[in-house]
C-alpha positions as CSV (number, residue, x, y, z in Angstrom):
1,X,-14.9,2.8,23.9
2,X,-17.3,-0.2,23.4
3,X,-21.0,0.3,22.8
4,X,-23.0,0.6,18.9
5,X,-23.8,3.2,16.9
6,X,-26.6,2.6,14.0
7,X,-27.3,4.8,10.7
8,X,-30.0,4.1,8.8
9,X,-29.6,7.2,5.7
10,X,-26.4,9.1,7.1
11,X,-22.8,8.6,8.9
12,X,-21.4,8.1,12.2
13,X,-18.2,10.1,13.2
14,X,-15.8,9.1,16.5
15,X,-13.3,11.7,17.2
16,X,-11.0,12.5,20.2
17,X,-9.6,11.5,23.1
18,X,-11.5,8.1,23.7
19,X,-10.1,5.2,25.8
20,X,-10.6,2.1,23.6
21,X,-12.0,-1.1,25.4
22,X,-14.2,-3.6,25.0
23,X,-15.5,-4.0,21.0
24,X,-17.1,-0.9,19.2
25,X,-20.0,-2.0,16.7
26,X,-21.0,0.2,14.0
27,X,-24.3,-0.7,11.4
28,X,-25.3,1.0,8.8
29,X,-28.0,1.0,6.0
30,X,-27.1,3.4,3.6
31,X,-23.9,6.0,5.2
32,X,-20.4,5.2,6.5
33,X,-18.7,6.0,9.7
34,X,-15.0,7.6,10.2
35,X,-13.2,6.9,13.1
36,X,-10.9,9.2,14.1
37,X,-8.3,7.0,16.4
38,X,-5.0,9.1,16.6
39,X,-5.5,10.6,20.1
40,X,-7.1,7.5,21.5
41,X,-5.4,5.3,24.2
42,X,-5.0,1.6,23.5
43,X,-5.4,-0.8,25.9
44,X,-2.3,-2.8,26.8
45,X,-3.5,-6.0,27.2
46,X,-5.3,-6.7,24.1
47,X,-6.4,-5.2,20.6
48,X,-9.1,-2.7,20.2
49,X,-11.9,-4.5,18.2
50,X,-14.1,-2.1,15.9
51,X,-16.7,-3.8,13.3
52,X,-18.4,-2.3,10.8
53,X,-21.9,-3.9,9.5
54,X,-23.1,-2.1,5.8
55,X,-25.3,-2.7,3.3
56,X,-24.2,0.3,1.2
57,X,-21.6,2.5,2.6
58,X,-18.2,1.7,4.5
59,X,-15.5,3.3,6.7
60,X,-12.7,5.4,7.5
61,X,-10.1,4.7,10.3
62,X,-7.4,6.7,11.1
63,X,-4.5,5.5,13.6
64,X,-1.7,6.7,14.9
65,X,1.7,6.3,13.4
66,X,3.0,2.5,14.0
67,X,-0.1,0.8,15.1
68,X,-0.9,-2.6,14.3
69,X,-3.6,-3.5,12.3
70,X,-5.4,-6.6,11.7
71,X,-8.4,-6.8,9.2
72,X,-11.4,-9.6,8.7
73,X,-15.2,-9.8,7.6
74,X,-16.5,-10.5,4.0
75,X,-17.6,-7.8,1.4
76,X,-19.6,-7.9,-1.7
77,X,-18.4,-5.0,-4.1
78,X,-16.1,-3.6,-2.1
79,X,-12.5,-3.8,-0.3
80,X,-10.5,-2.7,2.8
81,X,-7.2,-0.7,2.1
82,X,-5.0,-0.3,4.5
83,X,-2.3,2.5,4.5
84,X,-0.4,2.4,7.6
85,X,2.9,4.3,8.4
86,X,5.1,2.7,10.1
87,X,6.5,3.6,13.4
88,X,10.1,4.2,14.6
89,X,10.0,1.5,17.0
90,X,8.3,-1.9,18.2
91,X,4.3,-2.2,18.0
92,X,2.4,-0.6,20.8
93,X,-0.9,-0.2,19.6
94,X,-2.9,-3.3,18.0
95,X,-6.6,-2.5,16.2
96,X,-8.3,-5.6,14.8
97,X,-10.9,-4.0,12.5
98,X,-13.7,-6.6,10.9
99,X,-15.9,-5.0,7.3
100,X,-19.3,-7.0,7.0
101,X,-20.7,-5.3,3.7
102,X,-22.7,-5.7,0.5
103,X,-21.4,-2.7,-1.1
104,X,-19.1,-0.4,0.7
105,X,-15.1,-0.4,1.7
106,X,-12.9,0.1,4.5
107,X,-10.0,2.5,4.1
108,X,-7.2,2.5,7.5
109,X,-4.6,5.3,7.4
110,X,-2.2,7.4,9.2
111,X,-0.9,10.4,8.9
C-alpha cells in the first residue's frame, strides 16, 4: 500500500488484506478516513508510513495486537489518541502515522 486518496465532503475507508509499502497519503477537506490495518502485512524492513492531511475531519486506525506505533504532525483543535494492546511478545509490526489538521483527530486502536 502506497499511493493517495483525496475527500473533498466525505471519507475514505482502507480495509483488508493489503501489503503495506511505500507511504500512504490521505487529504481531506471536510470527512475522515479509517484504516482498517489488522489483516495487513508489514513490511520487515521498515515502518509503514500513513499521513493524514485535514482541514476538518480526522482518522481512525486500527492495528493488530502488539504493533508499534509512532505518531507526528501538528493539529489545531484536535489530538491523536492512541490505544494500543500490547502483544505477547517482542515488536513485529512498526506504523509511523503523521496528523496534519486544523480541526480534526487521530484515534489508533486494537482490538
Amino acid at each position: 500500500m502506497g499511493g493517495i486518496s483525496f475527500s473533498l465532503f466525505g471519507g475514505s475507508s482502507l480495509k483488508g488484506a493489503a501489503a503495506l509499502s511505500g507511504t500512504y497519503w490521505h487529504v481531506s477537506l471536510a470527512g475522515g478516513a479509517e484504516f482498517d490495518l489488522q489483516q495487513a502485512t508489514f513490511p520487515t524492513d521498515k515502518p509503514a508510513r500513513i499521513n493524514i492531511v485535514t482541514l476538518f475531519g480526522g482518522a481512525e486506525i486500527k492495528v493488530p495486537p502488539g504493533t508499534g506505533v509512532e505518531t507526528g504532525g501538528f493539529h489545531i483543535a484536535g489530538g491523536i489518541s492512541s490505544k494500543i494492546t500490547p502483544g505477547t511478545g517482542p515488536t513485529k509490526n512498526l506504523l509511523r502515522a503523521n496528523l496534519f489538521c486544523l480541526a480534526g483527530g487521530m484515534d489508533i486502536k486494537s482490538p
